[in-house]
N, C-alpha and C positions, 0 to 999 in steps of 0.2 A: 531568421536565424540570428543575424547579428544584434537585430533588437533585444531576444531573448537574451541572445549572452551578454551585453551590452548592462542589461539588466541586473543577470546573476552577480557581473563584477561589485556592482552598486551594494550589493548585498555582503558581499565580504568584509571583514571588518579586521583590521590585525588586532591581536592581543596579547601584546609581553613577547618576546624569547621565542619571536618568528613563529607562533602559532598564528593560521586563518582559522576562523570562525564562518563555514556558512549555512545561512540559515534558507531551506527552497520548500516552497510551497509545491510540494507534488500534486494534488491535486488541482490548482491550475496547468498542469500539463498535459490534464484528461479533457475528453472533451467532455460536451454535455451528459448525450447520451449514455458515457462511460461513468459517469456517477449515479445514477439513477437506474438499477435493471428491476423491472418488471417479472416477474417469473410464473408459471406454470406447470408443477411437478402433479405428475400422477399417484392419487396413493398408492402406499403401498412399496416404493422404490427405494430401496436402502440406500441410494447414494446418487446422485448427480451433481456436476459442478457448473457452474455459472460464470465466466472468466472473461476478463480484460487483461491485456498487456500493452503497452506502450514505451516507446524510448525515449528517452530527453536527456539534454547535454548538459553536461556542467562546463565549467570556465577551461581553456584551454590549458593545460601544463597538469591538471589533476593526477595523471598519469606518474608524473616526476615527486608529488610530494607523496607523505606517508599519513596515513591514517590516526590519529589517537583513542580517536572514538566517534559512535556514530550514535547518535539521541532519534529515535523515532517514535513520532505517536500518532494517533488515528482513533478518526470515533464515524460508526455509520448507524443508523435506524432503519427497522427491520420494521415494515408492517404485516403481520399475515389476515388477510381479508377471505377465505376458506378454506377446509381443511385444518390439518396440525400435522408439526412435524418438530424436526431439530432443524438451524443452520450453525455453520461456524464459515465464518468472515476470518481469511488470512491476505496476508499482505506477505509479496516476495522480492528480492533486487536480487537483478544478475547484470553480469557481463554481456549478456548473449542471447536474442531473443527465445533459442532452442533448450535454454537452461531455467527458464525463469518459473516454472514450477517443480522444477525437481528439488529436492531435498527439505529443510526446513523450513517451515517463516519465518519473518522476522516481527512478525505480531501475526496475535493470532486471537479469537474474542469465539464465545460460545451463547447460543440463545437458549438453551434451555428448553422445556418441552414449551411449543406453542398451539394455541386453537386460534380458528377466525376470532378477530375482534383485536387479538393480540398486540400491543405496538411495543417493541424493546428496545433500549439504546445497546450497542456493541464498542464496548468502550476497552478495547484489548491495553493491558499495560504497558508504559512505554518502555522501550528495549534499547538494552544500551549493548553495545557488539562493539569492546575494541579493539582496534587495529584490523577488521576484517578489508580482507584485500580486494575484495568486491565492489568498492567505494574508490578504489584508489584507479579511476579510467576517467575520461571525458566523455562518454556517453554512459549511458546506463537505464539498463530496463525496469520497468516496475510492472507487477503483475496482481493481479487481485481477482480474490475465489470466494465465492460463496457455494458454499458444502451444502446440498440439501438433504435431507433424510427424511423424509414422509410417511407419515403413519397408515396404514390398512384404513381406508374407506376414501372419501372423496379430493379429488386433485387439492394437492397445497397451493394455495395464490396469495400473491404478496408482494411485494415491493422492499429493497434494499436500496436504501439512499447513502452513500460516503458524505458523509458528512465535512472532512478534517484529514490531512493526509499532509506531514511534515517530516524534514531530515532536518538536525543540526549534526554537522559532520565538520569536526573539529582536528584541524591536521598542523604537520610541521612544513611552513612555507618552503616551497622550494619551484612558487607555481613562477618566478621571474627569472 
């Protein structure tokens, strides 16, 4: 824990008129497993979701400064190896593990119809959210969903790889 944050610090950078700049690689904070799902849908099934969530810490005093804005972006590859269906790849942060799929993403990428053979990149655009006060804690959760939709005939199977999973979260120092 203290190495991580130890780390985070290293990463902050000031710039001008008491603005921090940091920049956190999310996805070093999943583990293996949690970037790579394997899936299994039955045709036919208008909806099943596919989900990981995870917490990780930011620098202590987060809490105490303000948000200006928050830069996210995210890219994962979709193989579908039988069947065909839709996915849609969302990306969520919350405060609170009990919250972390409710309401909107904060990216969010669609594949389009696919058959076996299929391979797509999910390259949702990146989303700028300022001032959301969601950002503004020293812990914080990230949650990530793949939406399946499967067509009438044989099971959809495939693989979603997270590829890229980053915040710049640009605030007014107030972390000292």
């Amino acid at each position: 824990m203290k190495a991580l944050t130890a780390a985070l610090l290293v990463l902050v950078a000031a710039c001008g008129q008491g603005r921090v700049i940091l920049n956190v690689d999310v996805l070093s904070f999943l583990a293996a497993s949690d970037s790579v799902k394997s899936f299994s849908v039955l045709g036919g099934i208008p909806q099943t979701d596919s989900t990981v969530s995870r917490q990780f810490f930011l620098p202590p005093g987060f809490g105490k400064s303000s948000v200006d804005s928050v830069t996210a972006t995210a890219a994962a590859a979709l193989i579908c190896t039988g069947g065909g269906g839709n996915v849609r790849f969302d990306v969520f942060f919350s405060k609170t593990q009990g919250s972390v799929f409710t309401g909107t993403p904060y990216l969010t990428a669609s594949s389009g119809p696919l058959v076996a053979g299929d391979s797509v990149s999910l390259l949702p655009p990146t989303s700028v959210s300022l001032a959301d006060t969601v950002f503004n804690t020293d812990t914080l959760w990230v949650g990530i969903r793949a939406r399946i939709a499967t067509n009438v005939g044989p099971n959809m199977t495939g693989r979603l790889r997270l590829q890229d999973l980053h915040l710049r979260i640009a605030l007014q120092d107030k972390l000292f």
